[in-house]
N, C-alpha and C positions, 0 to 999 in steps of 0.2 A: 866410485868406480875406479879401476884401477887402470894403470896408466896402459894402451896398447901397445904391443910386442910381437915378435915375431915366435915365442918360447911355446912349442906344442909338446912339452916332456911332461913328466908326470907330476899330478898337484902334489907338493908338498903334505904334510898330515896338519901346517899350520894354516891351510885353506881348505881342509876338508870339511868342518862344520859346517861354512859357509856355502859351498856347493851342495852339502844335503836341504841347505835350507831354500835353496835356488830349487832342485826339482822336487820337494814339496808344494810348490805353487803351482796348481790347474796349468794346463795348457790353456790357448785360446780357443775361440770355436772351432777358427778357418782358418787364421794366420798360420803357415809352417814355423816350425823354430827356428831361430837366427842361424845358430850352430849345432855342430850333433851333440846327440846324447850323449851320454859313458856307455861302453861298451858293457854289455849287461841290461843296461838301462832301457824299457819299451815304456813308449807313452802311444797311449788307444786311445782312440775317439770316434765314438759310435751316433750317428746323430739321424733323427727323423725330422724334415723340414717338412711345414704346411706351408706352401705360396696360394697367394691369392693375387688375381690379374683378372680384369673383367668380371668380376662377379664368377669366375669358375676357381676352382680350388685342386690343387697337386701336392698328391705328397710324395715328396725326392727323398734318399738316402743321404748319405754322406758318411765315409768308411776311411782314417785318416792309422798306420801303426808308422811310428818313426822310432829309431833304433840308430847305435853307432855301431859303426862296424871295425874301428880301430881308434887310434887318438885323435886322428884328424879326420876323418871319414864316414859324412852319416848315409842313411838310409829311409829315405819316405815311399810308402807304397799306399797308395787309395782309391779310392772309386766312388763317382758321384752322378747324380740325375737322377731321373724317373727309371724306373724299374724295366720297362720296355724300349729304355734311350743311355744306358748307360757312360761311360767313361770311366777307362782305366788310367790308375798314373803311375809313374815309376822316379823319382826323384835320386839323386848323388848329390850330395855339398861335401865340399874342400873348407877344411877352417883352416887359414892363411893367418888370420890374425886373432889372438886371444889376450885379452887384461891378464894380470899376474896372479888377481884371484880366479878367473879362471870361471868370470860368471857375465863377460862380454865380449863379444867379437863376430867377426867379416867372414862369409862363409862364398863364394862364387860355388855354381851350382849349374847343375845341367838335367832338363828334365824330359821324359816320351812324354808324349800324353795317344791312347788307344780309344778310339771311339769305336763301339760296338754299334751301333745303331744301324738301323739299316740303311738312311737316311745321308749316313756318312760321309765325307767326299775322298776322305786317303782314311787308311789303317794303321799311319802313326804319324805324330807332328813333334819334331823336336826345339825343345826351348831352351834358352841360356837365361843368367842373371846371376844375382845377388838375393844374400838374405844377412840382418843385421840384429843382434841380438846384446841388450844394455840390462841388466839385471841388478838388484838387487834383492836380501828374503824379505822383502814387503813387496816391491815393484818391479814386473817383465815386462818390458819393450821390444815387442819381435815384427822385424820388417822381411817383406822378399816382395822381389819385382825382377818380373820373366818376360821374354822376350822372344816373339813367331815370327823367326825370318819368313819363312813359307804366307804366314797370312798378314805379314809386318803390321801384328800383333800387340800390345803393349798391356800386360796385366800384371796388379799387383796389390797386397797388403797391406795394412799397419795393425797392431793390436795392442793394446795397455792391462792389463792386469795387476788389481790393487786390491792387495791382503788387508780388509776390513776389520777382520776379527780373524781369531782361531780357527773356526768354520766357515767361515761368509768372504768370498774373492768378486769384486766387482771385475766385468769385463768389456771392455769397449773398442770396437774393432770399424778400419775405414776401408773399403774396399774398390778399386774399380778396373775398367775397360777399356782401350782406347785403340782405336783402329785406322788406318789412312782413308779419308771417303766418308767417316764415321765419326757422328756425336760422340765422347766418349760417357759412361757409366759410370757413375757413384755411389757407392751405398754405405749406411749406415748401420751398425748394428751397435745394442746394450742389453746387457744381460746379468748373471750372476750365477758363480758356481759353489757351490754347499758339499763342505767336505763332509761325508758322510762314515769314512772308515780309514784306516791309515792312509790308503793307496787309494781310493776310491771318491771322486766328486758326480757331483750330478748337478747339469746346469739348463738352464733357461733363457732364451735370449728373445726379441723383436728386431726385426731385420725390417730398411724400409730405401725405398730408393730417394736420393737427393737430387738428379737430375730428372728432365722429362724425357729425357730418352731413358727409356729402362725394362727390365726383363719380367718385372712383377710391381706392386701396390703396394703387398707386405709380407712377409716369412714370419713364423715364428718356429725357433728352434728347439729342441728337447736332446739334450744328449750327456751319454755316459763318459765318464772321462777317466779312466784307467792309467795307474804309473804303477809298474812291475819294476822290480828290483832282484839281481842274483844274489 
């Protein structure tokens, strides 16, 4: 890893391989990225989740496109739940800090989140936090932890992705919840994503909760995972 710095100008041509070799590796399933993209750069994530909770079964979406919108400046837009209980999100990260090759660094970030539902109690929640991103072209480390003044909230991330082979990216992601008044939420997920085409993986994961306070039994995930390049 290279040492952190304050330097958000443009890579060098002598750290260019090594950042193509960085967004060659899968995204995770649900971890946001630490830092933004390159501008140009879209990474899609299209995923159908099966929950199972009491012996009943839901299937949720999960719709994830993140993009930079300059050198220091990304863009997350997605939407998630049950098809009749939606939520929109809308995400900005600031990368403040970046390593010198230019494949780790500190993003502060500010997110909406829109609940559609009818169910709803407000029509937008705004969150703060961090998101931290340690890479290298075998192994991604991407963290983010948000923050609900309005429901003094506490959610957030971890994920590991580990280039097995050529084709075959182990992923393993820790997730949870934690609320004032409230047991907090832990969950576990493993999976694996199979590079299928330059730009193109397809992955598989088992989602399961580690606490007993929890929102399901077990998930399993299916989803497409798209890197566009101009």
């Amino acid at each position: 890893m290279g040492k952190m710095d304050m330097d958000t100008s443009s890579m060098t041509q002598k750290y260019m391989p090594d950042m193509q070799n960085q967004m060659m590796l899968p995204m995770s399933f649900f971890t946001h990225m630490g830092m933004p993209l390159q501008v140009g750069t879209y990474g899609i994530r299209i995923a159908a989740v099966s929950s199972q909770n009491e012996g009943k079964s839901n299937i949720e979406y999960n719709f994830q496109l993140e993009t930079g919108l300059s050198k220091t400046v990304g863009l997350f837009i997605g939407g998630e739940g049950l098809f009749d209980d939606p939520t929109l999100e809308a995400m900005v990260q600031f990368l403040v800090l970046k390593s010198k090759d230019g494949m780790s660094g500190f993003s502060p970030l500010i997110e909406f989140e829109f609940p559609l539902g009818k169910e709803a109690h407000r029509s937008v929640y705004t969150l703060v936090g961090f998101a931290t991103t340690l890479s290298s072209s075998d192994l991604a480390f991407n963290q983010v932890l948000h923050y609900s003044p309005l429901e003094d909230l506490v959610e957030g991330s971890a994920s590991f992705v580990f280039k097995l082979s050529e084709q075959i990216f182990l992923v393993s992601e820790i997730s949870g919840v934690g609320q004032s008044g409230e047991r907090p939420i832990l969950n576990l997920l493993g999976g694996v994503k199979v590079k299928l085409m330059e730009n193109f993986f397809l992955g598989a994961a088992l989602q399961f909760p580690l606490t007993n306070n929890r929102e399901y039994s077990s998930r399993y995930v299916f989803q497409p995972n798209i890197m566009l390049h101009e």
